[in-house]
C-alpha angles and dihedrals in degrees: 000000000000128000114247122245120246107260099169139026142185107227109191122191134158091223121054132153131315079021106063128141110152147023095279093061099048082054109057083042097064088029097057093043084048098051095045094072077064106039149337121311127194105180108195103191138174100262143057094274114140110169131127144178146151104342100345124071108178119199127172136216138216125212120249099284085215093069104020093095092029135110122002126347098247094037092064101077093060085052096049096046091049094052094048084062091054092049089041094062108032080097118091100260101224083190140124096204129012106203117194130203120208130347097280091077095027090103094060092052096045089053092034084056096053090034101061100008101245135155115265129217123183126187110206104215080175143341121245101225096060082048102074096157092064082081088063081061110031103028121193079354086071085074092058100047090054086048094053088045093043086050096042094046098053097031095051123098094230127012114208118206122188105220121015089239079073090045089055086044091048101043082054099046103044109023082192099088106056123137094013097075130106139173126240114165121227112255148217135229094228093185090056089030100062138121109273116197099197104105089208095114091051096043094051090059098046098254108160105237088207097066128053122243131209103219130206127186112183145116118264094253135132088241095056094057085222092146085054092056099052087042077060103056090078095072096042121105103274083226086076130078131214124224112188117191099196140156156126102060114208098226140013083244095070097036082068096044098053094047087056097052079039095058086042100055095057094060081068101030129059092190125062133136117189116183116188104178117089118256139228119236089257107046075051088052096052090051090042095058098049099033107112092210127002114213130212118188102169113144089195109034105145091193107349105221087185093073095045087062097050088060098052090066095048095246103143106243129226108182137136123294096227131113119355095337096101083061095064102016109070113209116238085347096067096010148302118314115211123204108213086191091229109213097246133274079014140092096230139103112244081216112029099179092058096043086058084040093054094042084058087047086058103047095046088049084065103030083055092049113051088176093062088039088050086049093052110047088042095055086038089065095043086050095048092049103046097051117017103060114145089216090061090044089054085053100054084044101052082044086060097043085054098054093058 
C-alpha cells in the first residue's frame, strides 16, 4: 500500500506578521502563503493574530501571565518563549507534520512529537552556539536556548538548513543530526520584490536624488556587522550619502555602542540618514531600487535574505563573505564580496579597521563604475528570480514532507 501524502501541517514560529523583525520571520510568512496553495496549512504563532482563508488559518499565542513579569530581566524572554510552547500545543494537532522554526518554538514541536505521535521538522535560520553574543542579550537564558535547539535538532526527523554552509555547521555542531539533514534555500517574492522607478520612498526620507547613497537594513545586532559598516563610512567617497534602515538593538550595550560611531561618523560625513523605525515592503522596495550599492556587513548570516532582496531590485550588492552569503551573492558577477578574516572559532575581524576599510573599497570600486554597478544589480535580479522562488521552495518542502 501506498504512503499517504501530507495534506496538513502545524507550522510553529515565534514572528509572524504584523510582528516581524528578522529574516526568520520574512521567511515562514511567504513560506506558509506559498505552501498553502499545496496543502493546509495551521500557522501557531507568538502574538494575538486569528485570521484564516483558503489553505492558511493563523492563531497566536501569549505567554503564562504567571510567569510572564516575573525573575531577572534577561531571563524573561526564554520564559516567555517556553510557555508560549506550552501554550502552543495544549490544542488537538490535526496535523500530519508540525514543522518548527528557531529555537524559540523548538520545545512545542519536541512535546507535540511525543503528544500526538507526528512527524517533526525543524528549520534551522541559526544555530545558538555560533551566536555568542546572544548571551549579552539573553544571559544564563543563552544556555537554554542552545538545550531546547540541541534537543530539537537531534531529536527532529529532518533538519532543514537553509544553505549548505549551515548544514556543514550543523552536521559539526550537533553530530545528531547526521544523515537527517537537507538543504532548502531561503526565497524571494520577485513580483513584490521588484525595481520601482518611482523616487516617492527617497524622497520621503530627504534623500538628495542628485547624489548616490549606499544603503544598509538591517537590525542593530553583532551579527548584523552593523558597527563595521558605519566605521566604514569614513573612507567612503563624501558624494555619496548613507541611509541606514536600522532598528530594534539587542541590547542597551550596543545601543550605546552604535549612537557613539554614529556620532563619530558624522564628524567625517555631511550625509547620513539613519531611519530606526521598522519599514513596510514597500517603504524597503522604494530604497532598494535607488540605492546605488547595498552593503552588507554581517560577520554570521547563515543564508542572508537581505541580500536576496536587494537583488531583486536590481541594487549591486557589497557584503561579507561569510555563512551562506557566497550562495546567493556572485562574486564579480552580483556584487563584491568582502573577506573580514574572522580570528578563528570567533566572529570577529582580526583587523577591524581594514576590514571597514575593504568594505569601503568596495563600495567606492562600484559607486566609480555605473556600468558594474548596472551589471550587477541586473544579473542580481536574474539570479534572484531563477532560482529563489518561493514557489519552488513550498514544492521541495512539501517533497520532503512527503518522504518522512
Amino acid at each position: 500500500m501506498s504512503k499517504k501524502s501530507v495534506s496538513r501541517i502545524v507550522l510553529c514560529t515565534n514572528e509572524y506578521p504584523p510582528e516581524i523583525y528578522g529574516g526568520a520571520g520574512v521567511h515562514v510568512d511567504y513560506l506558509s502563503r506559498a505552501l498553502s496553495k499545496l496543502i493546509q496549512v495551521d500557522v501557531r504563532c507568538f502574538g494575538d493574530q486569528e485570521a484564516a482563508s483558503d489553505g492558511l488559518s493563523v492563531r497566536g499565542y501569549r505567554p503564562w501571565t504567571a510567569l510572564e513579569s516575573h525573575g531577572r530581566p534577561e531571563h524573561r524572554s526564554a520564559f516567555n518563549a517556553l510557555t508560549t510552547n506550552m501554550a502552543m500545543i495544549r490544542d488537538d494537532l490535526e496535523a500530519d507534520v508540525v514543522h518548527c522554526h528557531t529555537w524559540y518554538t523548538y520545545l512545542a514541536g519536541l512535546i507535540a512529537r511525543e503528544l500526538w505521535e507526528v512527524p517533526l521538522v525543524v528549520t534551522a535560520h541559526s544555530l545558538e552556539p555560533l551566536r555568542p553574543w546572544k548571551r549579552e542579550q539573553l544571559g544564563g537564558a543563552y544556555q537554554v536556548s542552545s538545550w531546547v535547539e540541541r534537543q530539537a535538532i537531534e531529536t527532529a526527523d529532518r533538519v532543514i538548513a537553509v544553505s549548505n554552509e549551515t548544514a556543514r555547521d550543523i552536521e559539526k555542531v550537533y553530530p545528531g543530526a547526521s544523515g537527517k539533514i537537507e538543504v532548502i534555500y531561503n526565497g524571494i517574492d520577485a513580483n513584490e520584490y521588484r525595481p520601482v522607478l518611482s523616487r516617492e520612498i527617497p524622497d520621503r526620507f530627504g534623500i538628495d536624488d542628485s547624489r548616490p547613497y549606499v544603503l544598509f537594513v538591517g537590525r542593530i545586532t553583532r551579527q548584523k556587522g552593523i558597527i563595521h559598516f558605519v566605521d566604514a563610512i569614513r573612507h567612503i567617497d563624501p558624494e555619496a550619502q548613507i541611509v541606514l534602515v536600522a532598528g530594534a538593538p539587542d541590547t542597551p550595550e550596543i545601543a550605546r555602542e552604535m549612537q557613539e560611531h554614529i556620532a563619530a561618523a558624522q564628524n567625517a560625513h555631511d550625509a547620513i540618514f539613519w531611519i530606526q523605525e521598522m519599514l513596510s515592503v514597500e517603504e524597503k522596495v522604494g530604497l532598494y531600487s535607488h540605492a546605488s550599492v547595498f552593503c552588507c556587513p554581517s560577520v554570521y548570516e547563515p543564508f542572508g535574505i537581505i541580500n536576496l532582496e536587494a537583488m531583486a531590485c536590481e541594487a549591486p550588492v557589497v557584503s561579507s563573505s561569510v555563512g551562506g552569503i557566497p550562495e546567493v551573492v556572485v562574486d564579480g558577477e552580483t556584487g563584491i564580496l568582502v573577506d573580514p578574516d574572522l580570528i578563528p572559532d570567533t566572529f570577529t575581524p582580526r583587523d577591524p579597521e581594514q576590514y571597514a576599510r575593504k568594505l569601503a573599497q568596495s563600495i567606492n570600486t562600484v559607486l566609480r563604475d555605473p556600468e558594474r554597478a548596472r551589471s550587477y544589480g541586473t544579473e542580481g535580479r536574474r539570479r534572484a528570480v531563477e532560482h529563489f522562488s518561493w514557489d519552488h521552495i513550498a514544492a521541495e518542502t512539501v517533497r520532503l514532507y512527503n518522504r518522512l
